[in-house]
N, CA, C, O and CB atoms as a CASP TS submission, in Angstrom:
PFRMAT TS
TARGET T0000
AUTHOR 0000-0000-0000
METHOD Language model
MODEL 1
PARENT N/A
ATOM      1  N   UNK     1     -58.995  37.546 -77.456  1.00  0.00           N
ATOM      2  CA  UNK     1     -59.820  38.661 -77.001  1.00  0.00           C
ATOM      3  C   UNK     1     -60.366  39.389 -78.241  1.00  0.00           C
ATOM      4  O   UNK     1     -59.570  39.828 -79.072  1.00  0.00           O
ATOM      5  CB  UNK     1     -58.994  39.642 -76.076  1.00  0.00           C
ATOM      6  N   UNK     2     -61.583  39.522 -78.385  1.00  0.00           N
ATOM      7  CA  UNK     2     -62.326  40.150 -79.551  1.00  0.00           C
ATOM      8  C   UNK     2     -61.715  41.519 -79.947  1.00  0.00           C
ATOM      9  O   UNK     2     -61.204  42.051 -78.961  1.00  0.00           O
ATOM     10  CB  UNK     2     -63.863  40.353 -79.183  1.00  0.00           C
ATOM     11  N   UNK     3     -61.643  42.004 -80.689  1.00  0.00           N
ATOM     12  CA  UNK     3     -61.415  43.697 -81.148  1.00  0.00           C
ATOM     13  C   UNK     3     -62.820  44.035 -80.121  1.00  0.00           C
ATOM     14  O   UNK     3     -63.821  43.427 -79.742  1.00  0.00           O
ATOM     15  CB  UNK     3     -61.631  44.237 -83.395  1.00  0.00           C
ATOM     16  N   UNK     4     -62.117  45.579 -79.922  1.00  0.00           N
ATOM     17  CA  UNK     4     -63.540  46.288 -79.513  1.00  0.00           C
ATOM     18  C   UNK     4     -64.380  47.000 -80.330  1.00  0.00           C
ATOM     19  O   UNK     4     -63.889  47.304 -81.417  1.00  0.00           O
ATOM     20  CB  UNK     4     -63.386  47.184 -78.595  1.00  0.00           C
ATOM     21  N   UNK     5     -65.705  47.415 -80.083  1.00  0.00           N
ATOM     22  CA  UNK     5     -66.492  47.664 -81.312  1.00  0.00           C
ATOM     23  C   UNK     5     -65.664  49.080 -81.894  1.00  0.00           C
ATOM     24  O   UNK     5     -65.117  49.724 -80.999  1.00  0.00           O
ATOM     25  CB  UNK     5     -68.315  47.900 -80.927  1.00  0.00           C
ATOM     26  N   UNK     6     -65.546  49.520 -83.028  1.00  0.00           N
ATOM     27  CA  UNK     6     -65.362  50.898 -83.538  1.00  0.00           C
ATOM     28  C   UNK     6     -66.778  52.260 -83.588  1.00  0.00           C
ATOM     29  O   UNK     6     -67.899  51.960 -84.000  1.00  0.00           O
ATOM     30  CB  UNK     6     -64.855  50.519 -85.083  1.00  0.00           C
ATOM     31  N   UNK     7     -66.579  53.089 -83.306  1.00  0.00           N
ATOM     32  CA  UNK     7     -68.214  53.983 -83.178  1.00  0.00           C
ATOM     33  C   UNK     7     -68.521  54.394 -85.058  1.00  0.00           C
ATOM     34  O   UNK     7     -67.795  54.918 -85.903  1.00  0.00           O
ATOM     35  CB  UNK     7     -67.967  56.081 -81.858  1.00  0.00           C
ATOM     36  N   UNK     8     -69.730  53.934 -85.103  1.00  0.00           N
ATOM     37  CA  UNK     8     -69.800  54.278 -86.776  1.00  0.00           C
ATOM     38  C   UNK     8     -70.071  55.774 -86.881  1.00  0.00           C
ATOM     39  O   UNK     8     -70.578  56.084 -87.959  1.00  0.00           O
ATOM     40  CB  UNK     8     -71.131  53.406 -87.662  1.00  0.00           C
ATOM     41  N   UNK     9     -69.828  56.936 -85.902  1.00  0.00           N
ATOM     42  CA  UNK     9     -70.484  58.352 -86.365  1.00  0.00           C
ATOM     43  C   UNK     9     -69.003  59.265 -86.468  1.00  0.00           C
ATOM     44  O   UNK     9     -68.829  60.252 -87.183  1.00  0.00           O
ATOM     45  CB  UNK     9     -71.819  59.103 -85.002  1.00  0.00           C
ATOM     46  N   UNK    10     -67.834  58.525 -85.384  1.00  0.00           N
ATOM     47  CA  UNK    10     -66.760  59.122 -84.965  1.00  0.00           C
ATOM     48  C   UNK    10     -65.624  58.154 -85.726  1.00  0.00           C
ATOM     49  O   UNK    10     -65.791  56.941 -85.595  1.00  0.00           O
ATOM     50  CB  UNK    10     -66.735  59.232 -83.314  1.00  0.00           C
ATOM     51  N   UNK    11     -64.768  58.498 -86.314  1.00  0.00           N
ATOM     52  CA  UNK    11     -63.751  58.068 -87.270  1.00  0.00           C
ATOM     53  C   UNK    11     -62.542  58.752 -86.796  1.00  0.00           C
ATOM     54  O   UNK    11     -62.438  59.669 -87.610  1.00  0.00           O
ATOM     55  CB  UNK    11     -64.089  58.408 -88.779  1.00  0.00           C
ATOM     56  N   UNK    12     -61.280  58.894 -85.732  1.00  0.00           N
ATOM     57  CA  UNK    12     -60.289  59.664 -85.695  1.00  0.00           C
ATOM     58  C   UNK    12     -59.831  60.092 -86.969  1.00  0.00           C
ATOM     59  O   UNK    12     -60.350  59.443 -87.878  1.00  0.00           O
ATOM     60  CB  UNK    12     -59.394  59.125 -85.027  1.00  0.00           C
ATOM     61  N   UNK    13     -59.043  60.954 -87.336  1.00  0.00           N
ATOM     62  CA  UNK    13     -58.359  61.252 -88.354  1.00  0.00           C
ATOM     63  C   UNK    13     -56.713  60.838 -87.877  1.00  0.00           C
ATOM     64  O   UNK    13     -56.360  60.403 -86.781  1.00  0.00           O
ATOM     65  CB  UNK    13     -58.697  62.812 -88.739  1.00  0.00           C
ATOM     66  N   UNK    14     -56.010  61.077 -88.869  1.00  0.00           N
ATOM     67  CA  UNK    14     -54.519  60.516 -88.445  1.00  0.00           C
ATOM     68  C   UNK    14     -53.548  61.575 -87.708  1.00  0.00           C
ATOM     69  O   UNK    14     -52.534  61.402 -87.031  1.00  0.00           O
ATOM     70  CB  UNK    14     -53.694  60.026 -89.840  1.00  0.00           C
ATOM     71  N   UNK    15     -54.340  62.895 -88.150  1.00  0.00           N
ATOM     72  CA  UNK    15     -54.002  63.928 -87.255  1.00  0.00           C
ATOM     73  C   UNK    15     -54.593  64.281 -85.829  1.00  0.00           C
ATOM     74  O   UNK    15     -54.230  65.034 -84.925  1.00  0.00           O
ATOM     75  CB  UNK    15     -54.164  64.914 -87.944  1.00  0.00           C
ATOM     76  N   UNK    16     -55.395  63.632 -85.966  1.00  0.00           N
ATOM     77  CA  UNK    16     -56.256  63.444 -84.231  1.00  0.00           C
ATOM     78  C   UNK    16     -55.769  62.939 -83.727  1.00  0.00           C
ATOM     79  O   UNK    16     -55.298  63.536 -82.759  1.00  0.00           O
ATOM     80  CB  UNK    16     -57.464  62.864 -83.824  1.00  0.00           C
ATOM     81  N   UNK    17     -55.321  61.095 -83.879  1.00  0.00           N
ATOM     82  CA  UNK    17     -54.564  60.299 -83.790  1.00  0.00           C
ATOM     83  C   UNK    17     -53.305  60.572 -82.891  1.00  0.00           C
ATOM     84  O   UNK    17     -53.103  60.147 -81.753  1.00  0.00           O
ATOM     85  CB  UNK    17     -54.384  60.030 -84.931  1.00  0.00           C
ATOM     86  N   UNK    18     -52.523  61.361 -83.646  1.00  0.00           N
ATOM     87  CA  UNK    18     -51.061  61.854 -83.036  1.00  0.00           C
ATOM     88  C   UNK    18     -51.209  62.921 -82.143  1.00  0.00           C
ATOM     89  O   UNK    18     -50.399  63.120 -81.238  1.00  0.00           O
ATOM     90  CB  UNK    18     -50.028  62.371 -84.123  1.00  0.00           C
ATOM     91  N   UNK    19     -52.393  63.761 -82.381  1.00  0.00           N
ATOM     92  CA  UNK    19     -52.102  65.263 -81.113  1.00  0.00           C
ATOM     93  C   UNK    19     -52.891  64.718 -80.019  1.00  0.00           C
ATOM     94  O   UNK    19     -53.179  65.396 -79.033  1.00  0.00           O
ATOM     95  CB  UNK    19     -52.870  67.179 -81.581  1.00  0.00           C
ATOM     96  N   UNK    20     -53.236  63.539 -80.171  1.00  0.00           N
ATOM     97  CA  UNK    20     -54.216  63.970 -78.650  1.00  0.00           C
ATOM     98  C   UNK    20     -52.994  62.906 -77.339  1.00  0.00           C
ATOM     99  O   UNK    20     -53.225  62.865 -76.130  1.00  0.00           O
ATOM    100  CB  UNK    20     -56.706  62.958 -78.797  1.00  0.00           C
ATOM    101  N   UNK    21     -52.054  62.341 -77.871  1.00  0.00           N
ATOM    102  CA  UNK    21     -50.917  61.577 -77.022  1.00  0.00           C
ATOM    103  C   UNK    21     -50.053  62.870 -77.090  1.00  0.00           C
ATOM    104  O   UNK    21     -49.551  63.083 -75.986  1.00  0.00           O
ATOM    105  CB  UNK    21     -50.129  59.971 -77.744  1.00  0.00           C
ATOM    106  N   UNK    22     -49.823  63.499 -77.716  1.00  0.00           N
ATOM    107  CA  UNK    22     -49.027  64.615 -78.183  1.00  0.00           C
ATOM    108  C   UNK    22     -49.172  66.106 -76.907  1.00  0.00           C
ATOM    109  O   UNK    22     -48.367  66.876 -76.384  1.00  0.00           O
ATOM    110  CB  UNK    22     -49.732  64.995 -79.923  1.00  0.00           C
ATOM    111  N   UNK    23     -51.039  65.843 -76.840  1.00  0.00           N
ATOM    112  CA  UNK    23     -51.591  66.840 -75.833  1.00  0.00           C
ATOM    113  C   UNK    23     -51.810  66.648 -74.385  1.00  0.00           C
ATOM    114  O   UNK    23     -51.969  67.498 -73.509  1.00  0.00           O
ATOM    115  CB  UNK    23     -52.740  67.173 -76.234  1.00  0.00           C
ATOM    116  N   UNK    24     -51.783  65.147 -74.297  1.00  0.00           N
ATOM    117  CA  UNK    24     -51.749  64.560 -73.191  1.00  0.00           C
ATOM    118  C   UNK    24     -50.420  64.499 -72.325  1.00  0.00           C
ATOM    119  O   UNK    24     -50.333  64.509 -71.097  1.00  0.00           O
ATOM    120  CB  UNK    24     -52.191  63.419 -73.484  1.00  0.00           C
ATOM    121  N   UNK    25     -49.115  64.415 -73.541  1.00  0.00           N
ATOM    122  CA  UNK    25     -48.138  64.965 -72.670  1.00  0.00           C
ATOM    123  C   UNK    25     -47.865  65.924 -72.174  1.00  0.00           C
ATOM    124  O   UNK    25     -47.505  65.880 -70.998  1.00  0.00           O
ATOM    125  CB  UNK    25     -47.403  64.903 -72.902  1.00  0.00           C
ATOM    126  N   UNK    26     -47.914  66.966 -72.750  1.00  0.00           N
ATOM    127  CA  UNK    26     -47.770  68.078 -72.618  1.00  0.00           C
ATOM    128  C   UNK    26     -48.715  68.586 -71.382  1.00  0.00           C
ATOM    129  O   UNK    26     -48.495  69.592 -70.707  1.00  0.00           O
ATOM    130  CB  UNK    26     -47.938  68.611 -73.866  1.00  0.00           C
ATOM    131  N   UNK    27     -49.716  67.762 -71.240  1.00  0.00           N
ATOM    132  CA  UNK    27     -50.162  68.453 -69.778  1.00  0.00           C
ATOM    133  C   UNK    27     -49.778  67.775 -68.796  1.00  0.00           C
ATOM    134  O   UNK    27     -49.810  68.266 -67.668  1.00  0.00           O
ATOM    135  CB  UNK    27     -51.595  68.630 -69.500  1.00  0.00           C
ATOM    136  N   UNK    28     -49.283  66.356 -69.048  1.00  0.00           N
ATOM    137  CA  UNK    28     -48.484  65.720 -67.588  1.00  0.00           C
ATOM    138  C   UNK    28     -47.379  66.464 -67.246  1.00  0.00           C
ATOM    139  O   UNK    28     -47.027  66.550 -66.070  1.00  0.00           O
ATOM    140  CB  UNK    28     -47.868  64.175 -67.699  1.00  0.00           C
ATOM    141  N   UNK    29     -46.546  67.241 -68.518  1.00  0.00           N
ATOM    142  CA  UNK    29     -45.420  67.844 -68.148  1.00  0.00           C
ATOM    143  C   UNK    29     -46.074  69.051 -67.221  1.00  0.00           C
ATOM    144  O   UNK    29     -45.708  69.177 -66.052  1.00  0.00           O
ATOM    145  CB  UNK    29     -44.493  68.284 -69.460  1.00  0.00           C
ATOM    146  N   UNK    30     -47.064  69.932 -67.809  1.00  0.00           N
ATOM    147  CA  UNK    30     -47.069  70.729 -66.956  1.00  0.00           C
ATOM    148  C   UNK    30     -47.720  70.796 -65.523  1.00  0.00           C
ATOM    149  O   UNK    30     -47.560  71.766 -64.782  1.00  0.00           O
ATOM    150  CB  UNK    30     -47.354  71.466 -67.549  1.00  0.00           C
ATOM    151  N   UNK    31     -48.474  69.674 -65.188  1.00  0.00           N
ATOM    152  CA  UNK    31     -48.924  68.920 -63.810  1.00  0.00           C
ATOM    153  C   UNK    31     -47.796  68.835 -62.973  1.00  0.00           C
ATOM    154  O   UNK    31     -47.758  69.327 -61.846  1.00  0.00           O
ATOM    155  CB  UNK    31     -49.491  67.411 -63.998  1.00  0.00           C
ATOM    156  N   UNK    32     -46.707  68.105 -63.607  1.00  0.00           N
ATOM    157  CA  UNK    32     -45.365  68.237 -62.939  1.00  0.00           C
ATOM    158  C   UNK    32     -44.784  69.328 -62.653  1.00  0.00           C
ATOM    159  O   UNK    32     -44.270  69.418 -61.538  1.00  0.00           O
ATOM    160  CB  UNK    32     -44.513  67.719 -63.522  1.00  0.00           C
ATOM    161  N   UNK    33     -44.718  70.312 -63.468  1.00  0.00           N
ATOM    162  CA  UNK    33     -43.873  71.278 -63.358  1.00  0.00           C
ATOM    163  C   UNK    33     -44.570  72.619 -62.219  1.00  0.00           C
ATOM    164  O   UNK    33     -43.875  73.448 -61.631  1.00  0.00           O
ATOM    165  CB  UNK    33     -43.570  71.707 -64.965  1.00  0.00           C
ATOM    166  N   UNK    34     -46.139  72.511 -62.143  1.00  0.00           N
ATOM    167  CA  UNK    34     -46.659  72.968 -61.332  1.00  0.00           C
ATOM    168  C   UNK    34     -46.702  72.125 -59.895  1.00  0.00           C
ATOM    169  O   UNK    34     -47.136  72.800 -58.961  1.00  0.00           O
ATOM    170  CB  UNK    34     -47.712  73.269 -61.915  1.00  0.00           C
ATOM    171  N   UNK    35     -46.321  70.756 -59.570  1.00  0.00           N
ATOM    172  CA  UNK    35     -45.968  70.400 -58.696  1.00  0.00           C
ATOM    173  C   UNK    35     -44.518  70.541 -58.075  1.00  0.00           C
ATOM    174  O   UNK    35     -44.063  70.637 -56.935  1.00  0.00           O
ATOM    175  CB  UNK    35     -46.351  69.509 -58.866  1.00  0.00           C
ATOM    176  N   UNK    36     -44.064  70.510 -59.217  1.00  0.00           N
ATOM    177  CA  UNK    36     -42.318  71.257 -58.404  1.00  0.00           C
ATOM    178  C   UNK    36     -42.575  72.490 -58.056  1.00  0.00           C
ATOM    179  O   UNK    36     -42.344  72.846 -56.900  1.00  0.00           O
ATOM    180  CB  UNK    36     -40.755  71.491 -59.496  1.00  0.00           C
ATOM    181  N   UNK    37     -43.002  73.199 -58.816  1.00  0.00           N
ATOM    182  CA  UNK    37     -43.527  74.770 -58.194  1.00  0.00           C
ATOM    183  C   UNK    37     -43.892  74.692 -56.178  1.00  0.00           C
ATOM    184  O   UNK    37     -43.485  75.215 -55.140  1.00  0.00           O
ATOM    185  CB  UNK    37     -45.503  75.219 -59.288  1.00  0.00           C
ATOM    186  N   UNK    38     -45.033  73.541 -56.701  1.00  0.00           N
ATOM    187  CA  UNK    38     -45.482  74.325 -55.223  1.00  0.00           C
ATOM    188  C   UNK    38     -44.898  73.469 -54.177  1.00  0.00           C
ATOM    189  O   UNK    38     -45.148  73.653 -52.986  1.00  0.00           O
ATOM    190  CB  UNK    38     -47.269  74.457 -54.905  1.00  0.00           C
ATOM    191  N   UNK    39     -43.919  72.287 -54.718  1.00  0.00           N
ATOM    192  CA  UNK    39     -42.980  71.731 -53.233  1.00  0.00           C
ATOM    193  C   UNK    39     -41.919  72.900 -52.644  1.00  0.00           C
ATOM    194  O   UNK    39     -41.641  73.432 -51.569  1.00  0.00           O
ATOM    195  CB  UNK    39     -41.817  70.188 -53.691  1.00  0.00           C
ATOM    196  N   UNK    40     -41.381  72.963 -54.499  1.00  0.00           N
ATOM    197  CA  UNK    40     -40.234  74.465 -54.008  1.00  0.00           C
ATOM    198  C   UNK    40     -40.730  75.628 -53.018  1.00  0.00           C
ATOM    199  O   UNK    40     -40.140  75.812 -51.954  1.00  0.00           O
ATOM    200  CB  UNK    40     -39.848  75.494 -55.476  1.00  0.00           C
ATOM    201  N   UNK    41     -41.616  76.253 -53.327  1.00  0.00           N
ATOM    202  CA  UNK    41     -42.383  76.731 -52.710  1.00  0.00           C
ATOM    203  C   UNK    41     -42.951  76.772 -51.014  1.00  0.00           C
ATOM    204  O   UNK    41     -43.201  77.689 -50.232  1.00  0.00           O
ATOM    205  CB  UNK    41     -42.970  76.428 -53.416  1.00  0.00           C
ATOM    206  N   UNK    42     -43.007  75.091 -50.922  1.00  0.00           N
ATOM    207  CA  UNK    42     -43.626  74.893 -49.451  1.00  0.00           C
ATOM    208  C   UNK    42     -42.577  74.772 -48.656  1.00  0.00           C
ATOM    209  O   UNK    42     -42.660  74.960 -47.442  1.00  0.00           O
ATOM    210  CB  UNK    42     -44.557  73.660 -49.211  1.00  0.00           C
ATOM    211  N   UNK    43     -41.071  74.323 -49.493  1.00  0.00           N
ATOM    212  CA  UNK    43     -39.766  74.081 -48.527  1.00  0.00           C
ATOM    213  C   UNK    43     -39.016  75.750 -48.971  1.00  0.00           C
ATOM    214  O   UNK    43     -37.787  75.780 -49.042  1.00  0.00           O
ATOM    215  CB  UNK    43     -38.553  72.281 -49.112  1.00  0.00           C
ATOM    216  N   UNK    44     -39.678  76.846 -49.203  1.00  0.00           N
ATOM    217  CA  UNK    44     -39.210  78.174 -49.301  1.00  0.00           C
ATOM    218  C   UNK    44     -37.772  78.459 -50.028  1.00  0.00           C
ATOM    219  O   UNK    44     -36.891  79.224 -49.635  1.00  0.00           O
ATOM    220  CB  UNK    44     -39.176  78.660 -47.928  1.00  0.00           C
ATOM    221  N   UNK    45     -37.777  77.601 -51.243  1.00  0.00           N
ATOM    222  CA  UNK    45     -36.582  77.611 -52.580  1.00  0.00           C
ATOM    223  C   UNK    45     -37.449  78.584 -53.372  1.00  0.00           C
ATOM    224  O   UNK    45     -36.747  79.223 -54.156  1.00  0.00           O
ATOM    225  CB  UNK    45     -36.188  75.863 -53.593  1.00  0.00           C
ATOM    226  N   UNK    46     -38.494  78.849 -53.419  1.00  0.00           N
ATOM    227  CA  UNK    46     -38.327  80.128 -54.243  1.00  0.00           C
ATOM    228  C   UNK    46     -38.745  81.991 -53.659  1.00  0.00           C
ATOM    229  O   UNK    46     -39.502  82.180 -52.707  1.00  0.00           O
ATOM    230  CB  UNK    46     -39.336  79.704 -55.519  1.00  0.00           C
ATOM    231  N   UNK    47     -38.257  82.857 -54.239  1.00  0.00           N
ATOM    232  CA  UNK    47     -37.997  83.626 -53.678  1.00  0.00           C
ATOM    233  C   UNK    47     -39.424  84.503 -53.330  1.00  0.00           C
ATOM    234  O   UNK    47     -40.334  84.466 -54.158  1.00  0.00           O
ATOM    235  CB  UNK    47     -36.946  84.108 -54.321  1.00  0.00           C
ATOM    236  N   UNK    48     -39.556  85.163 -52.281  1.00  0.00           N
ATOM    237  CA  UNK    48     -41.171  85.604 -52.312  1.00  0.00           C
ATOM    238  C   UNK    48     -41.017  86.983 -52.575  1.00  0.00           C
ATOM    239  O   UNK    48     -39.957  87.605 -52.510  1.00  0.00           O
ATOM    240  CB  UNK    48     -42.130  85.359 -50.851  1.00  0.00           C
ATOM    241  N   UNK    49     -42.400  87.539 -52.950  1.00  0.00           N
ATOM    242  CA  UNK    49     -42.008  88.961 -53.349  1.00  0.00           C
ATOM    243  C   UNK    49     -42.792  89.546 -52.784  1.00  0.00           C
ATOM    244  O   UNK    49     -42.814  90.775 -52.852  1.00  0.00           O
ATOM    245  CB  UNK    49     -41.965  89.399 -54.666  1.00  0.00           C
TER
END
């Protein structure tokens, strides 16, 4: 299977590289954590005010 082309204007850096898997977790975690929110929530585990 060929390499795919590289873009000649855009070059990652090695620090781009690492934060953007870095940033991508960090929002699956919080996708999750706002989905436990609102199950807890719909089965009335958290407290209402």
């Amino acid at each position: 299977m060929p390499e795919p082309r590289r873009s000649k204007r855009f070059s990652p850096s090695s620090f781009t590289e690492k934060l953007v898997p870095v940033f991508l977790l960090v929002l699956v975690l919080v996708l999750l954590a706002v989905l436990v929110i609102i199950v807890l929530s719909l089965f009335g585990a958290t407290p209402s005010t």
